[in-house]
N, C-alpha and C positions, 0 to 999 in steps of 0.2 A: 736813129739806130739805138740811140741809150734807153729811147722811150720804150721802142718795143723789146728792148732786155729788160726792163723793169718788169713791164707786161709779163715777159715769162718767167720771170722770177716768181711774180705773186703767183700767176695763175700755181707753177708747179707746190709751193707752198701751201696753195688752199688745199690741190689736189692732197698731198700729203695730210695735214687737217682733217680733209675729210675721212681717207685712208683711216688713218689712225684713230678717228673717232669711231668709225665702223668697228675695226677691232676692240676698241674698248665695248661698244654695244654686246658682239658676239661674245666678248668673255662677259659679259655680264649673264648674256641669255644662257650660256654653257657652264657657269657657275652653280648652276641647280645640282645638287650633287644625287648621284643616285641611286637605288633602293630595291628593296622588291617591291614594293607596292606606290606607286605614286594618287593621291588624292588632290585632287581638281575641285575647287571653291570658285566661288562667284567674284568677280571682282567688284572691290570695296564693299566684300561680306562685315557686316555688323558684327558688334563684342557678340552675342550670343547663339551667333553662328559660329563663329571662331572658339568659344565654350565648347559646343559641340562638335569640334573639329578636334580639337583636343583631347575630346573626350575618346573620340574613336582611334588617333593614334597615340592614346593612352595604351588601349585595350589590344590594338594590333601589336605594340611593343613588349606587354605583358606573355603574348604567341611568340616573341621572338621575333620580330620583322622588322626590317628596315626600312621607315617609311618617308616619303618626301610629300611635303603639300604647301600648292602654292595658288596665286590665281589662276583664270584660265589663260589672261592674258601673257602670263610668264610663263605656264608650260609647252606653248604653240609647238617650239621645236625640240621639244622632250619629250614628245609624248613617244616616239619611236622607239626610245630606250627601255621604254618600258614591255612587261607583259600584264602587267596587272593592274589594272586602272579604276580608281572610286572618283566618280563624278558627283561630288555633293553639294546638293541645294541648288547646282548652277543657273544662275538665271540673268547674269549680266557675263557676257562672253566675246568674243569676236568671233565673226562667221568662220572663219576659217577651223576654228575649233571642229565644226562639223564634217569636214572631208579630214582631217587628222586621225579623227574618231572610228568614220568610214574605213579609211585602208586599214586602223588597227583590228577593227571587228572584221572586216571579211578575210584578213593571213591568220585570224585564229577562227575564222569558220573552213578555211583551207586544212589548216592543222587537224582540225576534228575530224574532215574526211579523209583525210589520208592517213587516218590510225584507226580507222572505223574496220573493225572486226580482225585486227591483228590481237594475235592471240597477249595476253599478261601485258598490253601496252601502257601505259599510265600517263599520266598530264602533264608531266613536266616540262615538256616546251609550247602547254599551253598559252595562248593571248585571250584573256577575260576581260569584260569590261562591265562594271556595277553600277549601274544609276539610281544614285537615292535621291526620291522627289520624284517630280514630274515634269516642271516646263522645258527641261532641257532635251527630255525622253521626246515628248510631244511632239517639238520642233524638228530633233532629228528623226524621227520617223516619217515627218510626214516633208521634211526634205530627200530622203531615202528613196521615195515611195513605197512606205509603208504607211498611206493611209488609214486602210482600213482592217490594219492587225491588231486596234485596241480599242478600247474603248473609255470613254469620258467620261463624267463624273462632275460635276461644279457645287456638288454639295461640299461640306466643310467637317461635319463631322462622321465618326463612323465608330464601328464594335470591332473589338480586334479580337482574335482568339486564336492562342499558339500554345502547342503541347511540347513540353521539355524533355517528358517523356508519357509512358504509357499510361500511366496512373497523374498526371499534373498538368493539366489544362489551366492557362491561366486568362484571363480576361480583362480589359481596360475598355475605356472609351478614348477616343483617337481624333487628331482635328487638323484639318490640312490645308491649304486655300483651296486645295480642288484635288479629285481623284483623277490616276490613268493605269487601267489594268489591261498587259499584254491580253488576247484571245486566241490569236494564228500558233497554230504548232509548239504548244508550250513541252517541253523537254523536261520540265520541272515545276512543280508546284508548292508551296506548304503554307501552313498556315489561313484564317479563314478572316477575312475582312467585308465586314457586312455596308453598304453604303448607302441610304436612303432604297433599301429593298432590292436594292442590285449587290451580289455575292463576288468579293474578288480576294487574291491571295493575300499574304505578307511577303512573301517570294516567290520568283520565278525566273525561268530561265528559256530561252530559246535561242539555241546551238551556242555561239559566245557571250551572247548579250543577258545580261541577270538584271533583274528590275525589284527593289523596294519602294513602293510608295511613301512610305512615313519617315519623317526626318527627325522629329521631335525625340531627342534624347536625352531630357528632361524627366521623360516618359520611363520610369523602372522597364516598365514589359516591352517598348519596344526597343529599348538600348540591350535588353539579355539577348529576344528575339535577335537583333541584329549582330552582337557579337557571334551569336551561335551559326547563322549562315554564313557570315564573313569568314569563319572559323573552314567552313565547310566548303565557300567557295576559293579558298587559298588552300585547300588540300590536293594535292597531285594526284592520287591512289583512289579508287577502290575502296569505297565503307566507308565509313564513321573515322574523322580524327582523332588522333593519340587523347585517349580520357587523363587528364589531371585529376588530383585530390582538393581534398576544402580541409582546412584545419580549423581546430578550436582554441579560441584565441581568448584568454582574458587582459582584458586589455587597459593600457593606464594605470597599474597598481603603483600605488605611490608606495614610498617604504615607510610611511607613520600610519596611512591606514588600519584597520581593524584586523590586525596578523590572524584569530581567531576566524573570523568566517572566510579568510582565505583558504586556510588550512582546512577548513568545513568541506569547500567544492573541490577544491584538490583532491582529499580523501574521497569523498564520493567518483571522482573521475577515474583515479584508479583502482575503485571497488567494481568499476564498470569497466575495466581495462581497455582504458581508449587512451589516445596521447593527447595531448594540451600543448599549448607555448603562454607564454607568461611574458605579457610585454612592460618589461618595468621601467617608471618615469626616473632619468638622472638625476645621483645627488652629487653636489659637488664638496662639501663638507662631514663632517660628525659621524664620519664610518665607522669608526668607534664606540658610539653611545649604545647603551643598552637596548633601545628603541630598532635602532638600525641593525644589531644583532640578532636581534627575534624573527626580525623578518626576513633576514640572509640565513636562518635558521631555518625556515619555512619555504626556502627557494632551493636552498640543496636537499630539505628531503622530496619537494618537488621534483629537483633533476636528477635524483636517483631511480625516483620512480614514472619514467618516461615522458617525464614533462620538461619543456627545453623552453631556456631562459633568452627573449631578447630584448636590445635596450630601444628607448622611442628615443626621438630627438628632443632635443633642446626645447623646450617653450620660448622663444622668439620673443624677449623685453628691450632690446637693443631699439635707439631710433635710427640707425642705419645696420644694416647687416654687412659681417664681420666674419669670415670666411676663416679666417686664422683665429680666431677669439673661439667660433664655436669647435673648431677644432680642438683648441686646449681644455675645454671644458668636458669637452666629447673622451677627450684620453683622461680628463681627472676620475669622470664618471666610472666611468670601465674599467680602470685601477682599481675604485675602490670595493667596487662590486666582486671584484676576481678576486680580491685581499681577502674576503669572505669566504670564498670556496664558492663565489656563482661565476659561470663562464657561459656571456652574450655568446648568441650563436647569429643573431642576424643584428640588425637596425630599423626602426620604422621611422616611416617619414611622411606627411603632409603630401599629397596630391598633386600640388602643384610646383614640387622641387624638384621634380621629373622634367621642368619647363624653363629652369635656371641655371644660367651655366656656374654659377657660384655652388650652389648647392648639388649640384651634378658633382662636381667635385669633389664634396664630402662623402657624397654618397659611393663615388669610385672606392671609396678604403674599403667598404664592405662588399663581399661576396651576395650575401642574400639580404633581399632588403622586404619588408612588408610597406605596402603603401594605405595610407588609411582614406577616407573619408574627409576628414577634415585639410582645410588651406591655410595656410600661412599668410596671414594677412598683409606681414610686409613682404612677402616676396613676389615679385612681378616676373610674369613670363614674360618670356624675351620674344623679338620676331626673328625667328630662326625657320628655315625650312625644311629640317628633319628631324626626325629625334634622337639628337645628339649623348641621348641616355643611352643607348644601345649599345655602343658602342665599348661598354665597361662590361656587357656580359652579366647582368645580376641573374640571379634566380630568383623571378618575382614571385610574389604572394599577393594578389590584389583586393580592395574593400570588394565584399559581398556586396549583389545589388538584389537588395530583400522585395521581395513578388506578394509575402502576408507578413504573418506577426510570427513566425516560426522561425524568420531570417536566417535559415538555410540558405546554400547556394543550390542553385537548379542548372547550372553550367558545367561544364569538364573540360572548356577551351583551353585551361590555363589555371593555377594554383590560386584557391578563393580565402580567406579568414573571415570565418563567422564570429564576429567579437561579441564579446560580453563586458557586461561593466558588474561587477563584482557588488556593489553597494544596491545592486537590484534585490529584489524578494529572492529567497531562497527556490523556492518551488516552480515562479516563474524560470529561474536561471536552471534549474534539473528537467522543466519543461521542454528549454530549446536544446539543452545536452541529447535527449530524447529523440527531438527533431533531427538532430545533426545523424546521431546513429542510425535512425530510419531511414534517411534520403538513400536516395539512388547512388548518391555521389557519395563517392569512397572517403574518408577517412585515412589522413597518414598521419606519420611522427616525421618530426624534423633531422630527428638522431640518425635518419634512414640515407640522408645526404650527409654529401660535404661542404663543409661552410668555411669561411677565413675574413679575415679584416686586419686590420694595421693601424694605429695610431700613433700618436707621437714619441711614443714609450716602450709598445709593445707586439708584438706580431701575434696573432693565433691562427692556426692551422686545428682543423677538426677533419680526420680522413679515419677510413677503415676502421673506425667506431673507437678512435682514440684522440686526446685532447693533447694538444702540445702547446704551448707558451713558450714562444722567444727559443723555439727549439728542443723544449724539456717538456716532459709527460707530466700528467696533474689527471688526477683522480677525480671523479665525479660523486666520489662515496658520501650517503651523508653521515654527520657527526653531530652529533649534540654539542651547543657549544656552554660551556663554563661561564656564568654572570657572575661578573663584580658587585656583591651588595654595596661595596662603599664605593662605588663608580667618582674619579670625581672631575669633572667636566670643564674644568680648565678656561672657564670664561674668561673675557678679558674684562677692562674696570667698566665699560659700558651694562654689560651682560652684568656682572658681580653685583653695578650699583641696582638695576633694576630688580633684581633678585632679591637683594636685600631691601629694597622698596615694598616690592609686591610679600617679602615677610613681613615688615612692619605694618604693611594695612592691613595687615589681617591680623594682628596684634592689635591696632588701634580701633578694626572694628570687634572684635571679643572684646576690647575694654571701654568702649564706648559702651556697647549693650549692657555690660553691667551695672556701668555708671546711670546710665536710664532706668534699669529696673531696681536700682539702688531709690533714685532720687521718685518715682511712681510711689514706689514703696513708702517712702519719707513723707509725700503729699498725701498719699491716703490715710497713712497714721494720723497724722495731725487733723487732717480734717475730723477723722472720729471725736480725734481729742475734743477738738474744738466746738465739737457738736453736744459733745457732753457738757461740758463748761459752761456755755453760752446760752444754750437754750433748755430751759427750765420746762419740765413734763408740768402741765397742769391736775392739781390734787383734784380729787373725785369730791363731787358734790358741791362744789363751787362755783359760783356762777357768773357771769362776764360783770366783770366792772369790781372783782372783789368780795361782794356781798355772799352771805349764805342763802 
């Protein structure tokens, strides 16, 4: 009797065991948090698919969207929650993936017919699902039975060609392990992709189902091409998505630079009445010095005249990052800038701090933030499943993705900066100002929103086209400022002794130089001397040896 109590002892213990291991499973599998948009990756996708996975819920987030991406093996029972689904690259999957896929595409091909000809009806409780690639498309179509709704392809390269707009046809070459272009009942088309003499789209659609072939967003043309549809396949409505603006950005002005040709494109900018932003690099010292005045001279009459000042981040010297260090350094910078009369209106930052919960962080103090181009080399994205930047609300500004040498945006999904680097050629830099004003895509000032941020110090509020600090008004007026000719710069004895080091060599070499042309001088004399002296002119008409 004792044995078979043990017996039920264990057994009910395993069952429990088991019990509660299951629930720890399901809150795992249910821990996918969730979004508008969920994106589906291959399982054990490579760094460079995962680059480009980033990259697109870079640019979904920039629209505002909430995005979740995970393998396909971890969304099996999420995918229900969803309506709007990016299936990218997938090519390592569980079958089951495919009947998940199934039910969501046929209850938003139901949705479509049951709104079909109701009058002003719009998409909002559409289910869409996006397949970028092919082997996954392939697969599910031809377990569907839809064999023979596409057509194949096993060539690897191709010609792409998509227009941005009426006047802007852009073109690339394109390369893929293999092509697959819908054929049956397409709903939707754009774009022209040419494939060994066979003609297929860049998008399409039929009833739920939307298909891009090309995955490579690497590729300038087909990362715009793709935002721009993604843009259009996440729109509920009727026409064209809400058009954003592109701003002009000069960008990285340090404050020792050449104050003079700053002031050159500025004046030009508002001789052309167009607005600018002005992204200046942090100093954390010498706000004071005459140097630093000229240029905070050059920044307020800037931001009087509809050009609006923001700060970049920190250049990253640290060999560990410091989350409260760039913090302090972030409020010394902005202090000293506002002590000036210039007042940041946003922050820019590095591409990949979008991906760090540390740097997430920093970037919550700011309301508006610009994102550049460039990465932060010590900072590592995190394996996170959404994009936990979202969640702060910024008003983004994203790097331009340049199509020629005019580096215009050709987009309107979402707020672009055409940067400039100020140490360029003048004419080149009045060239793409030209560009900018040409484009289709509109031109704003930043003055035209509200901006705000907080640092350790200080609060700024920018609303209803008024500046407040710490709760008090401050003027954007500019002023000439008064120079110190006898400035004096308060070194301490390191600084003082090199100073008066670098006076005395330059003492020692003016008097060295003397001393050498002193003692040249002294050598040539005497030579003469000694020439005279020494060597006797021989008398005329005398002849070797003495004799006459």
């Amino acid at each position: 009797m004792s044995s078979l109590w043990k017996k039920g002892v264990f057994a009910t213990i395993c069952v429990i065991f088991l019990l509660f291991s299951y629930d720890i499973a399901q809150a795992k599998e249910e821990s996918l948090p969730a979004g508008d948009i969920l994106i589906i990756y291959s399982d054990g996708a490579k760094n460079d698919d995962m680059k480009s996975i980033r990259s697109i819920v870079e640019y979904f987030t920039y629209q505002r969207f909430q995005v979740t991406y995970a393998p396909a093996s971890k969304c099996l029972n999420q995918i229900e929650k969803f309506n709007f689904i990016v299936c990218y690259k997938v090519e390592r999957y569980p079958k089951e993936l495919v009947d998940k896929l199934k039910d969501r595409e046929e209850k938003g091909n139901l949705i479509l017919r049951e709104r079909e000809g109701i009058k002003n009806s719009t998409g909002q409780n559409d289910i869409r699902l996006l397949f970028v690639g092919n082997e996954l498309l392939r697969y599910y179509l031809n377990e569907t039975g839809r064999k023979d709704t596409y057509m194949d392809s096993m060539k690897q390269t191709g010609k792409l060609q998509y227009n941005f707009s009426d006047f802007d046809l852009k073109e690339a070459l394109v390369k893929e392990e293999n092509f697959l272009f819908l054929t049956e009942n397409l709903d939707y088309q754009v774009g022209s992709l040419e494939v060994g003499g066979e003609k297929g789209y860049f998008c399409a659609k039929v009833e739920s189902l939307y298909h891009i072939p090309l995955t490579d967003m690497n590729n300038h043309l087909i990362k715009a091409a793709f935002i721009k549809e993604a843009a259009k396949w996440k729109w509920p409505y009727n026409g064209e998505p809400t058009t954003y603006a592109q701003y002009i950005v000069l960008d990285k002005v340090y404050p020792f630079q050449d104050a003079q040709k700053l002031l050159e494109i500025i004046t030009y900018l508002i001789e052309k009445k167009e607005p600018f932003v002005i992204s200046v690099m942090p100093i954390f010292q010498h706000g004071n010095y005459p140097a630093m005045q000229r240029f905070c001279e050059v920044l307020r009459y800037a931001q009087a005249n509809g050009g609006t000042i923001i700060m970049h981040s920190p250049t990253n010297q640290m060999p560990d990052f410091d989350k409260e260090i760039v913090n302090e350094y972030i409020t010394t910078a902005i202090r000293i800038y506002m002590e000036q009369g210039v007042y940041p209106m946003g922050f820019e930052v590095p591409k990949n701090w979008m991906f760090n919960k540390d740097t997430i962080e920093i970037m919550s103090r700011f309301r508006t933030v610009l994102v550049s181009q460039e990465e932060d080399a010590l900072i590592q994205s995190e394996d996170v499943t959404t994009n936990l930047v979202y969640k702060d609300g910024h008003q983004w500004i994203a790097p331009v993705i340049e199509l020629d040498d005019s580096g215009v945006s050709y987009l309107t999904t979402n707020s672009f900066a055409v940067c400039f680097d100020i140490t360029e050629d003048m004419e080149k830099i009045k060239d793409k100002i030209q560009a900018c004003i040409s484009s289709f895509v509109p031109l704003k000032s930043l003055w035209d929103i509200n901006h705000s941020f907080w640092t350790d110090e200080d609060i700024m509020e920018y609303k209803n086209q008024i500046i407040f600090i710490n709760k008090k008004r401050v003027e954007k007026d500019f002023n000439a400022t008064n120079y110190d000719e006898n400035f004096k710069y308060n070194r301490n004895t390191l600084q003082r002794y090199s100073k008066d080091l670098s006076r005395i060599n330059k003492r020692l070499v003016i008097a060295v130089a003397i001393v050498s042309s002193l003692f040249l001088t002294f050598i040539f004399t005497a030579r003469h001397r000694n020439k005279q002296t020494f060597f006797i002119k021989k008398e005329k008409g005398k002849k070797k040896g003495g004799k006459p």
